[in-house]
C-alpha positions in Angstrom: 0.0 0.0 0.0 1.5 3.3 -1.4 2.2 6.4 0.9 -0.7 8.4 -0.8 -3.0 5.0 0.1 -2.3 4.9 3.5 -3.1 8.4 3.9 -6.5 8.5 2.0 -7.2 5.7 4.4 -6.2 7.7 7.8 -8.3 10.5 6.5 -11.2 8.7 5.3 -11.1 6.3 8.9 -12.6 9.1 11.3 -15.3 9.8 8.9 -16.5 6.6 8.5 -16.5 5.6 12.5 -18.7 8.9 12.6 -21.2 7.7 10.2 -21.7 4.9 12.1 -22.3 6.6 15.8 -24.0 9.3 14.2 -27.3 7.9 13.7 -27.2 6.2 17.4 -26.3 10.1 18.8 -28.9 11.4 17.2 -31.7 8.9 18.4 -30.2 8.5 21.6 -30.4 12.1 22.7 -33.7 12.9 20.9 -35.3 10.0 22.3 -35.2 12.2 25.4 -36.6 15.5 26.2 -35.8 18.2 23.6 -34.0 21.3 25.7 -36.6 24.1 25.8 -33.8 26.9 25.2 -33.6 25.5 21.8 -37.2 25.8 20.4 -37.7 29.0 22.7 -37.4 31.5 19.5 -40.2 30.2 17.2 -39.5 33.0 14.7 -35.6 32.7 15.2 -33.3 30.5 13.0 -30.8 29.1 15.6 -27.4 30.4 14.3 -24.1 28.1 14.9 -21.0 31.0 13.8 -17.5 29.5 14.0 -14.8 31.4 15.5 -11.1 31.0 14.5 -8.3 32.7 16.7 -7.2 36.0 15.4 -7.9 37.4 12.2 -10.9 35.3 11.3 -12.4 36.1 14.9 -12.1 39.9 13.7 -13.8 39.2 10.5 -16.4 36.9 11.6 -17.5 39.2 14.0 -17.6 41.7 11.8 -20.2 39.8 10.1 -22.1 39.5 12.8 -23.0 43.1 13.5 -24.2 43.0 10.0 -27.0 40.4 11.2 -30.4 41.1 12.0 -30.4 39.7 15.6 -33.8 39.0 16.1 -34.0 36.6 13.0 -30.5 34.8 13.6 -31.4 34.1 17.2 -30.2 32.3 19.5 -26.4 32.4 18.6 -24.0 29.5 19.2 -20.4 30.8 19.1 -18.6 27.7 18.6 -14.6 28.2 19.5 -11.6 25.8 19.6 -11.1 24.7 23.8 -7.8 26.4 23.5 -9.1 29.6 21.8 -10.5 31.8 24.7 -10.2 35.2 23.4 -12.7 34.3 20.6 -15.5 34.0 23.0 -14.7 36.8 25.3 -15.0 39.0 22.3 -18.1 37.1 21.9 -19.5 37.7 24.8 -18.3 41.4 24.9 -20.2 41.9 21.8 -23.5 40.0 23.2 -23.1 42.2 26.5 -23.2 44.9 24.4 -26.6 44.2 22.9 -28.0 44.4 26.3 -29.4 47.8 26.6 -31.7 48.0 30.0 -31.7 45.9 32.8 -35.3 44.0 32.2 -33.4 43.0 29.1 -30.2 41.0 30.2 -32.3 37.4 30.8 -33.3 37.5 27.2 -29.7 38.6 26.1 -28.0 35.6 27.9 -30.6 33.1 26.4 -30.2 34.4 22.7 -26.7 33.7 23.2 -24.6 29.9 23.9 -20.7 30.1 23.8 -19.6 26.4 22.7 -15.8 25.0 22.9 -14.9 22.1 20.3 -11.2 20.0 20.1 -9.3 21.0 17.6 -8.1 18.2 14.7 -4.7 19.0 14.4 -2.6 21.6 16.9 0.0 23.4 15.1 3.5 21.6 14.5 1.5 18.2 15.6 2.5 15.0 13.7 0.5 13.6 11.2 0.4 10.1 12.7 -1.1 11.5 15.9 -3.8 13.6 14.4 -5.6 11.0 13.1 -6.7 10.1 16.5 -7.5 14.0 17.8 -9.5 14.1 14.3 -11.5 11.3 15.3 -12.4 13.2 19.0 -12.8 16.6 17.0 -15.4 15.1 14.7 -17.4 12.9 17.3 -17.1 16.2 19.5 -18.6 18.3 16.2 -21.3 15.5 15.3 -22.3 15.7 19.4 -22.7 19.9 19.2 -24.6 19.7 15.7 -26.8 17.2 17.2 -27.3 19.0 20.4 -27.6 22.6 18.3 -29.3 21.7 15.5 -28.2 24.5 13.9 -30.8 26.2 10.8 -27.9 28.3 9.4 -24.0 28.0 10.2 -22.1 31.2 9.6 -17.6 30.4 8.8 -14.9 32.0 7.3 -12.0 30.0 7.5 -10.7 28.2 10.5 -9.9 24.7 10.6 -12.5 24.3 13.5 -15.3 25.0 10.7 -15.0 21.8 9.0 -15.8 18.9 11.3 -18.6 21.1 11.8 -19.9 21.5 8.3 -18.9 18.1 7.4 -21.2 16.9 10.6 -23.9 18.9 9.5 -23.8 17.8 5.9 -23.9 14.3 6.8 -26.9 14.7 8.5 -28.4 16.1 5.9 -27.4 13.3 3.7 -28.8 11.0 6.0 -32.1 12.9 6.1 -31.7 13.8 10.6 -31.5 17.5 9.9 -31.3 20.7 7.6 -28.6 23.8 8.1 -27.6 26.1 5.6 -23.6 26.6 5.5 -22.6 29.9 4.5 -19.0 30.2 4.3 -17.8 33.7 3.7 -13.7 33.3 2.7 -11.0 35.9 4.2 -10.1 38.7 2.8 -6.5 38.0 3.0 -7.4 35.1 0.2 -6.7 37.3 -2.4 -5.4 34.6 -5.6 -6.5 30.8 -4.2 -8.8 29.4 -1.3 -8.0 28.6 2.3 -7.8 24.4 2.8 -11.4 24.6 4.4 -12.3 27.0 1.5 -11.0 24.6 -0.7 -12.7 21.1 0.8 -16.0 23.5 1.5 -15.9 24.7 -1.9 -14.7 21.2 -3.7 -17.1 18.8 -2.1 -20.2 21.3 -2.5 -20.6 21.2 1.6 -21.3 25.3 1.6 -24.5 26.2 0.1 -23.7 30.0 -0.1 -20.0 30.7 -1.2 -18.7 34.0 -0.9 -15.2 35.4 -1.8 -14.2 39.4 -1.4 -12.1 39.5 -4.2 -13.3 39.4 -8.1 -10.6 37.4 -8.9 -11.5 34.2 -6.7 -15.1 34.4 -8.2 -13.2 33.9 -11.8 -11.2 31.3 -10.7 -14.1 29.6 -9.0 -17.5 30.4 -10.7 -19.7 28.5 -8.2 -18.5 31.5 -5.2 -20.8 34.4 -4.9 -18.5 37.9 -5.0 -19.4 39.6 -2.2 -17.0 42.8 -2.5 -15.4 43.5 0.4 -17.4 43.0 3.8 -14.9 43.6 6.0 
């Protein structure tokens, strides 16, 4: 078995365990009760935005001011467990939306601040990846399930995509429907990010927006957006 082989087969192994547990997750927890803070917005679209550290936390939160809050409620700020300062600017920006004091329950329950494993560290070995891969996705199919996110909001971190591959699968398999729109940085002037690229590649993203008129030449199925940061 060739080099590139065994490493289709160490990518492709995490994905497949999770197809299998995924359908057992999902019954299992919705067999029980169904968490009341998650149907409390009936006009609401329960929003799941991914946070990268640094630049794509600036951008992605610029994003979010753009939103209309009372239609992408509640929010699920999703961060990697070794990425605080994400969701403390999270939070400072959801504490900021709280304008009197009757209005501070409502502002907590419209917003969740989530931690997920990362699948690779930086400078971390191939070899031993393909086991914190595994964890990252089980830990991704587990917040998906629990979410149930309508619409999924990314730009670019490598957190995003056992996310959107987790809530792609379940809309293969029929358990669930969100709408992935990834929005790519603006520092991707001439080619695609990696989760870009697989986003883009495997048609996960069902809105695909680039900032540059370029990357919407070079990949026709992206939406130019012009610059939104």
């Amino acid at each position: 078995m060739g080099p590139d082989v065994s490493m289709a087969v160490c990518c492709a192994f995490p994905v497949l365990v999770s197809l299998l547990l995924v359908r057992f997750a999902y019954v299992m927890y919705h067999s029980g009760h169904m968490p009341s803070k998650l149907s409390a917005s009936a006009a609401g679209m329960r929003s799941l935005i991914v946070l990268g550290s640094g630049g794509h936390t600036a951008e992605m939160m610029n994003v979010v001011t753009t939103l209309q809050k009372d239609r992408f409620t509640p929010r699920y700020y999703v961060a990697a467990l070794t990425d605080n300062m994400s969701l403390q600017k999270a939070q400072v920006y959801e504490q900021s939306l709280v304008r009197v004091e009757v209005d501070k329950e409502e502002g907590v329950e419209n917003a969740q601040f989530v931690q997920i494993y990362r699948s690779r560290e930086v400078g971390q070995s191939y070899i031993t990846s393909i086991a914190t891969t595994l964890l990252a996705t089980s830990h991704a199919i587990w917040i998906i399930i629990r979410i149930r996110p309508q619409v999924i909001f990314c730009n670019g971190p490598g957190t995003c995509i056992p996310l959107c591959v987790s809530a792609f699968l379940l809309k293969v398999l029929g358990l669930g429907w969100s709408s992935i729109f990834y929005i790519e940085s603006i520092a991707r002037v001439k080619k695609l990010s990696l989760s870009g690229l697989l986003l883009y590649k495997l048609r996960i993203a069902d809105q695909f927006f680039v900032q540059w008129p370029q990357l919407q030449q070079k990949y026709p199925r992206a939406c130019y957006a012009g610059r939104l940061m």
